[in-house]
N, C-alpha and C positions, 0 to 999 in steps of 0.2 A: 568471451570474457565477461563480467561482472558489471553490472551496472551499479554504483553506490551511488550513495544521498547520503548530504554533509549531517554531523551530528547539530545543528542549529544553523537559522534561516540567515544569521548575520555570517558566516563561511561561504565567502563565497570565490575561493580561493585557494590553495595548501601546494606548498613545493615538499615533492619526496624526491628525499636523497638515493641515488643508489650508483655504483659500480663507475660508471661515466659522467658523473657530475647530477645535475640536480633535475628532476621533471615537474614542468609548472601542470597543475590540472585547474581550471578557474572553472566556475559553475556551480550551483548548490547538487546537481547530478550530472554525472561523470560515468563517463565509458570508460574502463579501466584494462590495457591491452599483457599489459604485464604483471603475472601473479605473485611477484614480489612486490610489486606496488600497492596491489588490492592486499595483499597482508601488514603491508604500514601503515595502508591507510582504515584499516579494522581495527589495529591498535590506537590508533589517535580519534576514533572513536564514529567513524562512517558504517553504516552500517549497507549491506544487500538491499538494494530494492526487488520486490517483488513482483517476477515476471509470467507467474502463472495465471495473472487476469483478476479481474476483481472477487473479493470472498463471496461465498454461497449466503444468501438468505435467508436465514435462519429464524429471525424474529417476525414478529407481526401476526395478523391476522387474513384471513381469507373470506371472501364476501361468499355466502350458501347462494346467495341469487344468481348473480354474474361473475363469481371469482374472481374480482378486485383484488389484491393486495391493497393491506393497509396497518397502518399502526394504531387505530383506533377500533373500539367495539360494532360501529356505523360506519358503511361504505359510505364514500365520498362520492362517488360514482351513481350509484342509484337509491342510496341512503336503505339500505337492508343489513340485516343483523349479520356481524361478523362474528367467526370463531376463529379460535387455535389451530392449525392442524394436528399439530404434536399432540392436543388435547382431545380431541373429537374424537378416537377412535375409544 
């Protein structure tokens, strides 16, 4: 089931109501085991955390000497002249 995070860092708490009386989830992220819950809790504005791993790196620069990554023109590493990849070719 779905792991959310509260829509703002001061929630850190929310009761959904459902069929048997009320379920407390306290936490700014929350295991969510039942998908009526994870659908009340989308509308009050929680959104899916994302569990595929951290995003691809896409920006920056690549060192031509030693292949540093970096977000500057000058590796920090061995201070040699950085390009784009996206651009290089």
């Amino acid at each position: 089931m779905p792991r959310m995070l509260s829509p703002d860092d001061a929630c850190i708490s929310v009761d959904v109501p459902s069929n048997r009386g009320t379920a407390r989830y306290n936490g700014r992220t929350i295991d969510v085991s039942d998908p009526g819950h994870a659908r009340a809790l989308k509308a009050a504005g929680y959104t899916t955390a994302g569990t595929a791993g951290s995003p691809a790196r896409t920006g920056g620069y690549r060192c031509t000497s030693c292949g540093f990554s970096a977000f500057f023109k000058t590796c920090g590493r061995c201070g040699g002249a950085c390009e784009r990849p996206d651009l290089a070719a």
